[in-house]
N, C-alpha and C positions, 0 to 999 in steps of 0.2 A: 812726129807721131808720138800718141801715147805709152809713157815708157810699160803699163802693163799691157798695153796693147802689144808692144813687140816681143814682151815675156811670153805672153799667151801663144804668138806665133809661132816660136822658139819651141814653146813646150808642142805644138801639132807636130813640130817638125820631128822632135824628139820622140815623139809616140811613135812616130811609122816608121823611123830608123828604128828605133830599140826593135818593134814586132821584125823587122828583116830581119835586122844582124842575128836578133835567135833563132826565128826559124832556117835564115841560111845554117848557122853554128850547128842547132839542133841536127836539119836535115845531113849536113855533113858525117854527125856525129855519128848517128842511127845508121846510117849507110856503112860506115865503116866499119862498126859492132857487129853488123849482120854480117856485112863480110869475114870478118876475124872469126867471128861464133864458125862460120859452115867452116872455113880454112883449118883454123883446132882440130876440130872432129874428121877432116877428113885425111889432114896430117898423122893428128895419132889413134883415131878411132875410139880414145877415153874421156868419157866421161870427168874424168876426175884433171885431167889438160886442161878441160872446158870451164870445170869451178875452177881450176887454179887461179884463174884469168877473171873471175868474178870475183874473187876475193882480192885478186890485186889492185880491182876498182874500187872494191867497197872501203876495205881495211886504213888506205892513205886516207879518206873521205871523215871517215868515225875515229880516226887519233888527231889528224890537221886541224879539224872543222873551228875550235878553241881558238887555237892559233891564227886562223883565216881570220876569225870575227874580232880579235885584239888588231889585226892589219888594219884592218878595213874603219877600224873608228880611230885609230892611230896615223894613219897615212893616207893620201890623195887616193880615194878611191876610186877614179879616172885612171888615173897611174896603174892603179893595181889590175885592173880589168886590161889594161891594154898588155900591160908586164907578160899577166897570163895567158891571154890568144896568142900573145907573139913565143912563150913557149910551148904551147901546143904547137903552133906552127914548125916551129923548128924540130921537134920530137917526130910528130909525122915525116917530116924531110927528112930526120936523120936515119931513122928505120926506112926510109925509101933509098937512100944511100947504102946502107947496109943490106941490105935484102938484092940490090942489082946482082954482084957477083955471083952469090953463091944462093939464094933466096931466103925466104923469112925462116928465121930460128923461133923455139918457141923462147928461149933466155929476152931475146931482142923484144919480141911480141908484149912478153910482161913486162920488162924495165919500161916501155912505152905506155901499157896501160895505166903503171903506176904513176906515169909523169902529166899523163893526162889527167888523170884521177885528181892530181895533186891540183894541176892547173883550173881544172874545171871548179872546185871545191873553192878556191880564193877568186877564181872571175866571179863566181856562183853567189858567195853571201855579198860582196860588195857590191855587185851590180843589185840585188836585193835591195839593201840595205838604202840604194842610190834614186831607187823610183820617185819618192818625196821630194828629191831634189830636182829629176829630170823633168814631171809636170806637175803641175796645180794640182791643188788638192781635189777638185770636182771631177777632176778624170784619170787618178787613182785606178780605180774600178776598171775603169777603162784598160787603160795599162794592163793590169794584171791579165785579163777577160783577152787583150792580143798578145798576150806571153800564152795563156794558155792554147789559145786556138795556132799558134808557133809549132807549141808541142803536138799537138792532134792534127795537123795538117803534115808535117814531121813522120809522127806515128803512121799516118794511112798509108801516105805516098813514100815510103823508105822502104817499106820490105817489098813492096811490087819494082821499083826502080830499082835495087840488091839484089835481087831474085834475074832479072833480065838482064844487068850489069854483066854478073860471077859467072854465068855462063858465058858470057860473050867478050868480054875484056879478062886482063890478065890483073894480080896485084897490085902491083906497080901504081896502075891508071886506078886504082879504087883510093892508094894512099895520095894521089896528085888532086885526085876530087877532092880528099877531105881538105886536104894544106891549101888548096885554095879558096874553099868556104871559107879556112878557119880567118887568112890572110883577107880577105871580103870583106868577113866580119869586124877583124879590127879598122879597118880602113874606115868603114861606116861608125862604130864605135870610138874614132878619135875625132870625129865631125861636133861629140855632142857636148855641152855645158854643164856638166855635173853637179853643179853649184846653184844653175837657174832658182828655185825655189826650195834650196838647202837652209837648213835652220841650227848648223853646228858651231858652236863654240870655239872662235879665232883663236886659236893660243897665240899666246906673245912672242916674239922673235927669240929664244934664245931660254926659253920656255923648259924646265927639265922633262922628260917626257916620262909619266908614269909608267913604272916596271909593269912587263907582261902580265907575269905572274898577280900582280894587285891589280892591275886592271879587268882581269879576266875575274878576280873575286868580286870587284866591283858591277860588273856586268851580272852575277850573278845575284848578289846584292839588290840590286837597283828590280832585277826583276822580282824576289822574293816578295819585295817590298809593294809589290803592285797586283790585288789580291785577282783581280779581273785579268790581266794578264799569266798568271800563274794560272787561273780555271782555263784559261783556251789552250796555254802549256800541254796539262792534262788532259782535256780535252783530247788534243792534234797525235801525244803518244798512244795512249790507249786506243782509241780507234785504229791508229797504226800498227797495234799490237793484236787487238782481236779479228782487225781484218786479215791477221794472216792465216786463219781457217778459210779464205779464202784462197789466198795466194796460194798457200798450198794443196787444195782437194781440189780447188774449181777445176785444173787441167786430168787431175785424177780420176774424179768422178766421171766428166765428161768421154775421157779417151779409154777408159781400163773399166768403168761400170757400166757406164751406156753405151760403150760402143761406137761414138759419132766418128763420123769420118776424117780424115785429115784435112779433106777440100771443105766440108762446112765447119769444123772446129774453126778452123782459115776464118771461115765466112763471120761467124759468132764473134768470135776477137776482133773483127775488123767494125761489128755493128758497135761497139765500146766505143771506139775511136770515132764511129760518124755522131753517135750521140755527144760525147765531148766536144763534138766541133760544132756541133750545130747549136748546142746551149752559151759555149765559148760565144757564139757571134751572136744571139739573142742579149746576154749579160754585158757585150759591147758595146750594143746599139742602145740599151734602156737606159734610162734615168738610175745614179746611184739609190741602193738600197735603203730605205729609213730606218729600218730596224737590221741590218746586217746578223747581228747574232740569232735572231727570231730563224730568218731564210737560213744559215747553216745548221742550226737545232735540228728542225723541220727536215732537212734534208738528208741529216744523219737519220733521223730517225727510219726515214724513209729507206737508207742505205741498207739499217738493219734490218728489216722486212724483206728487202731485195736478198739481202742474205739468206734468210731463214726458208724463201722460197725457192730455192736452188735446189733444196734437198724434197722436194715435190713428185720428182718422175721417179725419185728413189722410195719415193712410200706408196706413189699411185701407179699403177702399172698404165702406159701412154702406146698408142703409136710412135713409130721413129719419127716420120713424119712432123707431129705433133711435137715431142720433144724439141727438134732442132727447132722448130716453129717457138717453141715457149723459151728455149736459152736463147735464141737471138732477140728476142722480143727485151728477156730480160736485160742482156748483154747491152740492147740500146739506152734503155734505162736507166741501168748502173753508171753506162758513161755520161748520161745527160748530168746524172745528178752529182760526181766529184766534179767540175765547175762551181756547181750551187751551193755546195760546201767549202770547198775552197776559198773562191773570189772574197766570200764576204767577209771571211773569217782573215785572208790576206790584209784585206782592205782596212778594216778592225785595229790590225796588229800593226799597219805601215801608221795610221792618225794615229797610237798610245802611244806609243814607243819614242822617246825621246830620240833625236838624229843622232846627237852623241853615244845611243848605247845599242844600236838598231846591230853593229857588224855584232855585237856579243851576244845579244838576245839569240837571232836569227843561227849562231853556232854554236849554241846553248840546245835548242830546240831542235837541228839538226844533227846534232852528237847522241841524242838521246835519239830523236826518231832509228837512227844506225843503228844505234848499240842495241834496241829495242829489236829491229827487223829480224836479223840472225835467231834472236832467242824465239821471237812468236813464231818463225817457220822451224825450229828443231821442235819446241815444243808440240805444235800441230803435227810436225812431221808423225811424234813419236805417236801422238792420239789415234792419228789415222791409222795406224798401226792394228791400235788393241781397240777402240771403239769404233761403232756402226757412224758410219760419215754423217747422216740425218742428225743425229743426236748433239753433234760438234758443233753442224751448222746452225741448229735451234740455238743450243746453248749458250752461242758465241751471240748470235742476233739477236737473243735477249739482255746481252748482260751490256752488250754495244745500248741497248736503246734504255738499259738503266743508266747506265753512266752518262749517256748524253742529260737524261731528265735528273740527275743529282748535282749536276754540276752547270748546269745550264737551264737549270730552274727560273720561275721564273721572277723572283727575288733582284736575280744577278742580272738580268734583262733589264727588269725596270732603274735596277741602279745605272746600267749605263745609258739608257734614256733620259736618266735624269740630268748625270750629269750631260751627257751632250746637249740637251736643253740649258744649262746654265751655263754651259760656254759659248751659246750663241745667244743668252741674255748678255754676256758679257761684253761679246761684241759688239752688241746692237747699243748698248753704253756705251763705249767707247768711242 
């Protein structure tokens, strides 16, 4: 048999293990988060328990992330994904050991989050970092489009299966679900060829291995250097920054202005999550994108509009009715379109990016998305405070759809049309 014919094979095989093993990982994850969230609060009634414990996720994530992506272009990134499912694995057991006797501490609860945090962050960029190597480049797109619908299949089905769980099972059984996902997931995860269609740079047997610290200069080097890469950079922060007049009023507005219920708030969150899945498996099934940057332009900009319209039943007086009718409406939308933004912009960033500099980029742009997030939700926080919520929401929706059209002009469009037309004149010479 033809040896790309059996690469080809390799890579199907590799597509629909990678989609399991996340959405097993995923589903595990989210099951156990919701369980730990209700557990917190119902142990100590605070609020402030509750962030404790988000911060112990975030903070390892936004100091590691550097570190992970120096791993991961430095070392067998196979190795390093399995390393860390197998210490999640053992963290969840160990906290399920510790917890029998006496039951969960909150001390125990955060050393675990932060272990997980840690694990998650180094499986995270290197399995990234790895998709170029698991399939061809034609189903790239693909890939990402069942990592996404992982997460949004994940997202639906976690809080109703958690919710029916926590009443009905004890702790114990909720950390044995996850250790077992997680234990699943490596299993499926050691089946795959990480190498398959890998394009990295053999160093020589006995090779000095470039210092962290200059490698990690070099990572950032390499991207400075690449001026379409630095625009989606910018790009991927800022939107992450101004969507958080989102993150933080959309629950406000909705719960403490208009008053919507708990069961449809329920309902509205949940229509986010079937729009994401259902764009997630449209963006699987189609042909990749030809203009990739064009489709996530378009998409933000559309985001921003989604945005600016949130703030509508705050200026227009509605029925309730009406209302939950137009946030869930919106809420499906908003979720159709991060796919549409995302995939293409994924897809973009996996073809430019050299293999050798993909673990540094990816926690390049990860450190900053973190270190970003904290500051756009105090920031908003404090706005929502002292200005009228409409005002936040315009403001931020306009400045989101200037910055997508400054930097995503369409100049920077045609140059990478161009050149991706003279890399496949080159091929066609060759």
């Amino acid at each position: 048999m033809d040896e790309n014919v059996i690469k080809l094979k390799r890579a199907t095989y590799h597509l629909w293990t990678f989609a399991a093993s996340k959405m097993i990982s995923a589903f595990g994850a989210q099951i156990y988060a919701f369980a730990i969230s209700f557990y917190i609060l119902q142990l100590t009634g605070s609020a402030t328990s509750f962030a404790a414990n988000l911060i112990c996720s975030i903070l390892p994530r936004t100091l590691m992330a550097p570190f992970a992506g120096y791993v991961a272009d430095t070392y067998s990134r196979k190795r390093i994904v399995i390393i860390a499912q197998i210490v999640s694995s053992m963290a969840i057991l160990g906290l399920l050991v510790i917890s029998l006797p006496n039951g969960l501490s909150l001390p125990a609860i955060y050393a675990t989050t932060v272990v997980l945090s840690l694990a998650s962050t180094f499986s995270g960029i290197a399995f990234t970092s790895s998709i170029t190597g698991l399939v061809d480049e034609e189903r790239i797109q693909k890939a990402m489009s069942l990592n996404q619908m992982s997460v949004s299949f994940a997202a639906i089905g976690s809080p109703a299966v958690g919710g029916i769980l926590y009443g009905a099972v004890s702790m114990p059984v909720f950390l044995v679900l996850y250790a077992s996902a997680s234990i699943l997931a490596t299993v499926l995860e050691s089946t795959m060829d990480f190498n398959l269609f890998a394009k990295r740079k053999v160093k020589e047997e006995g090779a000095v291995k470039e210092k962290m610290l200059d490698s990690m200069k070099a990572g950032l080097a390499y991207a400075r250097l690449q001026p379409l890469l630095m625009a989606m950079i910018w790009v991927a922060l800022l939107v992450n920054f101004l969507f958080g007049a989102v993150t933080v009023g959309y629950s406000f507005i909705l719960i403490e202005k208009l008053k919507i219920l708990p069961s449809h708030f329920g309902l509205i969150e949940g229509g986010m999550a079937v729009g994401m899945l259902l764009m997630s498996i449209y963006i699987a099934a189609r042909k990749p994108f030809s203009s990739p940057l064009s489709v996530s332009k378009w998409g933000i900009v559309a985001m921003g509009l989604s945005m600016g319209l949130i703030a509508v039943p705050l200026l227009i007086s509605l029925p309730y009715g009406s209302i939950f009718t137009f946030y869930l409406t919106l809420s499906f939308l908003s979720g159709a379109l991060g796919p549409l933004i995302n995939t293409p912009i994924q897809v973009f960033m996996m073809k430019l990016i050299d293999d050798d500099y993909k673990g540094r980029v990816f926690s390049i742009l990860e450190t900053m998305a973190m270190a970003l997030m904290p500051l756009g939700m105090i920031l908003f926080g404090f706005l929502y405070d002292i200005l009228p919520a409409p005002w936040i929401l315009i403001t931020s929706s306009i400045l989101l759809i200037l910055t997508v059209f400054m930097l995503l002009r369409a100049s920077v469009i045609r140059q990478v049309t161009e050149s991706k037309t003279d890399e496949e004149l080159e091929t066609v010479s060759t």
